[in-house]
C-alpha positions, 0 to 999 in steps of 0.5 A: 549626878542628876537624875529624874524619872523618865516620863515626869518632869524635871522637877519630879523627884519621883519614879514613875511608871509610864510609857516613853512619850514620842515626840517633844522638844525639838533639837532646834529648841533646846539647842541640842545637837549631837556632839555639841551642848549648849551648855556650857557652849563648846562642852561636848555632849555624849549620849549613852543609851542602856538596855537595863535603864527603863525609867530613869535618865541620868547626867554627869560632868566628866571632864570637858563632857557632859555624859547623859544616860538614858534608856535604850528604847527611847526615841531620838525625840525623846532623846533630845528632850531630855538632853535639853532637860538634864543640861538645864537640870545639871547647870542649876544644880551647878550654880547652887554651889553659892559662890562669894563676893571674891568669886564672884568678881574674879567671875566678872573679871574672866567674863570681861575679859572673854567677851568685852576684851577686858575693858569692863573694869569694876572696882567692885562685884558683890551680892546685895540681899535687897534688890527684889525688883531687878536682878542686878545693878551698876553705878559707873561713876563707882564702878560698882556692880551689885547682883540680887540673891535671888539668882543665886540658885539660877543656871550659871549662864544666867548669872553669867548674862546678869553679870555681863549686863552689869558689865556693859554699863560699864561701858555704854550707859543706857539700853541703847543699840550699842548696848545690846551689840556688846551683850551680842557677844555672848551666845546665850543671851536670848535664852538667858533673857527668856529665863528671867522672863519666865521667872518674872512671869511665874511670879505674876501668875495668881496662886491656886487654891488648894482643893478641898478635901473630899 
């Protein structure tokens, strides 16, 4: 189960003791409508709402749903906010659970074959510990793809995205328009992309400098 305070943020393993804040992210931005999740698509979404919750949002995989917990008295802004929050927050700590080389080309397989049709074929799909500057890598001529450890602990549908990128380089090389019309078969393909941008803008960003002490 995951869990963060109401009212910090996703990251924020604390309790804190705030007011629920009105307003927030849109349904249309976390892609969150009632009934259906975006994560993973077509995964139902059932929102329960108690009056002995004060603080704390909760969420849980049960079965073909995502249950998500929250306090009676929260908003319906509110509520989307956090459905979008803890969706994110399950997918991460779902991709956490590393999973291997094998794993991981039986995952390349079912992908091609959901979204390309099966005709992506590698002869190979493992993790490389010495790719820092791209997240993943294919050499068609071996058939061969290669995905960083640094997306290891990333939502699983971005490693799905990489993993489908590598894919369609199997079958169109370049970052031509077929490319991208092949990867358009794959939903979350625009989120996926604005998480890695996100992460490569993070990295860029100057380190601050820890205050002195008084």
């Amino acid at each position: 189960m995951a869990s963060v305070p109401w009212g910090a943020g996703a990251a924020d393993c604390a309790t804190v003791r705030v007011r629920p804040r009105e307003g927030g992210t849109s349904a249309a931005a976390t892609g969150y409508r009632h009934g259906v999740s975006a994560d993973p698509p077509k995964r139902a979404v059932e929102v329960r709402r108690s009056a002995r919750r004060r603080r704390t949002v909760s969420a849980y995989r049960e079965g073909d749903r995502t249950v998500v917990l929250i306090p009676a008295r929260m908003s319906e802004a509110e509520e989307q906010r956090w459905v979008g929050v803890m969706l994110d927050k399950l997918a991460a700590q779902e991709s956490k659970r590393t999973f291997g080389d094998a794993e991981l080309a039986e995952r390349a397989e079912r992908l091609s074959e959901q979204y390309f049709g099966g005709r992506a074929r590698p002869r190979t799909v493992r993790w490389v510990t010495n790719q820092n500057t791209r997240w993943g890598s294919c050499t068609p001529a071996e058939g061969s793809i290669r995905l960083s450890h640094r997306i290891q602990g990333m939502p699983e549908y971005v490693v799905d995205y990489v993993l489908l990128h590598e894919l369609a380089h199997l079958l169109v090389p370049g970052h031509g328009p077929g490319f991208w019309e092949l990867l358009e078969a794959y939903p979350r393909t625009e989120r996926a992309r604005g998480y890695l941008e996100g992460v490569v803008a993070a990295e860029r960003l100057p380190k601050v400098p820890a205050a002195r002490e008084e």
